[in-house]
N, C-alpha and C positions, 0 to 999 in steps of 0.2 A: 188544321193540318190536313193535309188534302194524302190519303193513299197513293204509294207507290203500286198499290195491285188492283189488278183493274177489274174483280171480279163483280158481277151484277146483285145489286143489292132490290130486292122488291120490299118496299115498304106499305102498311095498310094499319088501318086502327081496327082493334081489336075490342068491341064491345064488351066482352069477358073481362078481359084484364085493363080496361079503361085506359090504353096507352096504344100508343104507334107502335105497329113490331119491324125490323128490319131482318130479313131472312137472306141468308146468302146461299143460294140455292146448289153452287159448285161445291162445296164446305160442310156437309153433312153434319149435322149437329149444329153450323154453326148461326147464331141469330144471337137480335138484343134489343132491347127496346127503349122507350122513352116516352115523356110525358106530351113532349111537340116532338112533329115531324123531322126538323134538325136535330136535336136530340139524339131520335132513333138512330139516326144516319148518322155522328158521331160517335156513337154506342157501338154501333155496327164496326165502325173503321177500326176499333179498340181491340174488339172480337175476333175480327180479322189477323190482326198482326198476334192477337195472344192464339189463334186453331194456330196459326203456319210456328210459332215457334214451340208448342207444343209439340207439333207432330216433326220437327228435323230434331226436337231432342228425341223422340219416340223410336226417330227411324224412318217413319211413316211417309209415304210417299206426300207430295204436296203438288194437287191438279195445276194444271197450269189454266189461269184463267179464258177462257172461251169468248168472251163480249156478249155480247145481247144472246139470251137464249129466247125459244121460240117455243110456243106453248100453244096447246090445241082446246 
């Protein structure tokens, strides 16, 4: 199932924790991982949709997704 949001997901293995981590860098707090790289990135998608209904039950404002961010 492919996300309706379109926020950027960076994924990378994590020698620590022996798994792919998926971080969603607009979403503060929000990441998840998995043992393969699809995995992470399903995990992710999960993640996703549980921060955004967390935070409109909260109140909590919810970013609107940016696209590609840009890093130095």
């Amino acid at each position: 199932m492919t996300s309706s949001w379109k926020y950027e997901i960076i994924i990378y293995w994590s020698d620590e924790g022996e798994a792919y981590v998926a971080e969603v860098p607009e979403l503060p707090g929000c990441a998840a991982d998995g043992e393969t790289y699809a995995q992470a990135l399903a995990n992710a998608e999960v993640v996703i949709r549980e921060w955004i209904a967390t935070a409109r039950e909260l109140g909590r404002p919810i970013p609107e997704p940016k696209g590609r961010l840009l890093y130095a």
